[in-house]
C-alpha positions in Angstrom: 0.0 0.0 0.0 1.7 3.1 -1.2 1.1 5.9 0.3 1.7 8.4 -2.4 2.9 12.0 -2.4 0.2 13.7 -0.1 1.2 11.8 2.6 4.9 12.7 1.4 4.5 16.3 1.7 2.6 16.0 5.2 5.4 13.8 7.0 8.2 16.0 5.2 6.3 18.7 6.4 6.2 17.4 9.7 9.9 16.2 10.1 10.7 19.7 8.9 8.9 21.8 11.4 10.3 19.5 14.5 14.0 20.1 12.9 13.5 23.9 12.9 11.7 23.9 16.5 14.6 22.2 17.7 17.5 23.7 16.1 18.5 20.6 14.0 19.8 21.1 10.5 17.7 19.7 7.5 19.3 16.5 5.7 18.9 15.5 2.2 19.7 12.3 3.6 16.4 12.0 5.9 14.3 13.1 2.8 15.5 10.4 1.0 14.9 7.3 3.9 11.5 9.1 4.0 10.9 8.7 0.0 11.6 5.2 0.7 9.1 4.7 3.2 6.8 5.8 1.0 7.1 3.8 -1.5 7.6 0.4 0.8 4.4 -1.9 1.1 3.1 -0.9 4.5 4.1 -2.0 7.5 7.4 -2.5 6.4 10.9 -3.5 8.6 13.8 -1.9 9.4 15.7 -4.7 7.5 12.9 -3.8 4.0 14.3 -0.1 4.4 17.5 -0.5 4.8 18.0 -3.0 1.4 15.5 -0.3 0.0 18.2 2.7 1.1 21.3 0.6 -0.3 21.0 2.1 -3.4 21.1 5.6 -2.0 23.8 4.6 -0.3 22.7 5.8 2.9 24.1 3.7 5.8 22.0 0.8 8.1 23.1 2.9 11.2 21.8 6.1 9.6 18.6 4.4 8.4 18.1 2.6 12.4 18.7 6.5 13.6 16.1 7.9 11.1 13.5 5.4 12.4 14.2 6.5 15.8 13.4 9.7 15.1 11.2 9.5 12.6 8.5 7.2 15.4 9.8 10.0 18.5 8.2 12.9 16.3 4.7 10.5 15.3 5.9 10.2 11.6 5.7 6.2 12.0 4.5 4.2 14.1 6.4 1.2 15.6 4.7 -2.1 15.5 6.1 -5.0 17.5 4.7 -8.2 16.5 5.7 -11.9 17.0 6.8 -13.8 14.1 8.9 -16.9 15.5 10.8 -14.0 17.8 9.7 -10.6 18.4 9.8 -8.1 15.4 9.4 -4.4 15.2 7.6 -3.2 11.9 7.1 0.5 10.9 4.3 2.3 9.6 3.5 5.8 8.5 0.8 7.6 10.1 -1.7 8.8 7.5 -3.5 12.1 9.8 -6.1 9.1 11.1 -6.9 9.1 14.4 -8.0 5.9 14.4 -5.9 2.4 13.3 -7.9 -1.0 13.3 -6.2 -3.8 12.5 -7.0 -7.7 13.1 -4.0 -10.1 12.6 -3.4 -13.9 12.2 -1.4 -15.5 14.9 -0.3 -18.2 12.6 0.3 -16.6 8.9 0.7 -12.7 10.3 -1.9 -11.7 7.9 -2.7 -8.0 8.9 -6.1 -6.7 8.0 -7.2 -3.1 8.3 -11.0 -2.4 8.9 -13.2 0.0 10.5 -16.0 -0.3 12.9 -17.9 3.4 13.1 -19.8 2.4 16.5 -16.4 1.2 18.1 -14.8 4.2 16.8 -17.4 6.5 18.0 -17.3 4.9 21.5 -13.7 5.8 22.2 -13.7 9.4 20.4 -16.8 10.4 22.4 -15.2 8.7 25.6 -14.2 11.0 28.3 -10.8 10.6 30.1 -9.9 12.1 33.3 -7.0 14.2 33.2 -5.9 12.9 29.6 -6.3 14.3 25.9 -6.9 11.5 23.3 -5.0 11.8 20.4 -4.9 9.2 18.2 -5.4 5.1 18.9 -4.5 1.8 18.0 -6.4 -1.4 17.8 -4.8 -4.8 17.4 -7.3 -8.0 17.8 -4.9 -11.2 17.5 -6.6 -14.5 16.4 -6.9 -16.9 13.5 -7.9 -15.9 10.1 -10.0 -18.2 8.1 -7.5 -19.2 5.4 -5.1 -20.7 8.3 -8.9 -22.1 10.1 -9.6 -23.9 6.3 -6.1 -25.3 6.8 -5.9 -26.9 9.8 -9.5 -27.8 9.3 -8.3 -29.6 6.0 -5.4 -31.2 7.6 -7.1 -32.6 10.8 -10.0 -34.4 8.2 
């Protein structure tokens, strides 16, 4: 799922008004590990965008630092999942508030839907002494292609 240039120009947009705010210089070379982002499936892992910066030339250490900052100022979001061992996987934010997502324990399968009543129940929610901002929803289970196949195998 590409993202496509909108979403370009609001991260760069973003990354560049935290480097002014905080005195930082702007790098070519974080524009360029952004561009890749962009164009990566999404969620993608550090390992995807570092084989996707090799041709940039940009370094793995350089790429692990942009990540860093690049989830500290809400440009991605970090995604740890297990997949035989734990693994981190990036995503950009897309202005949503709201991120629903069901995934297979078994294949990893990652499906994005929407439920307007659920949604409407935590936006309307009030919390004491806290300002919502944006939230996540992971449900874990089995998805019905890895259900057919056990099903298949046990028969």
């Amino acid at each position: 799922m590409n993202k496509g240039p909108k979403t370009y120009d609001i991260a760069l947009e973003r990354l560049n008004q935290y480097l002014k705010e905080q005195h930082m210089r702007v790098s070519k070379v974080r524009e360029m590990v952004l561009e890749q982002i962009c164009l990566l499936p999404q969620p993608f892992t550090a390992d995807q965008l570092v084989q996707a910066c090799t041709a940039e030339r940009i370094s793995t250490g350089t790429v692990y630092n942009t990540l860093a900052l690049f989830v500290s100022i809400r440009i991605l979001n970090a995604i740890t999942r297990q997949r035989g061992k734990n693994a981190t996987e990036y995503e950009l934010i897309t202005g949503s508030k709201v991120r629903m997502q069901v995934i297979c324990q078994k294949c990893q399968r990652v499906t994005h839907f929407r439920d307007p009543a659920l949604e409407r129940l935590i936006l309307n929610r009030k919390y004491t002494n806290f300002n919502l901002q944006y939230y996540s929803l992971f449900i874990y289970g089995e998805c019905k292609y890895c259900r057919y196949k056990k099903r298949t195998t046990e028969e």
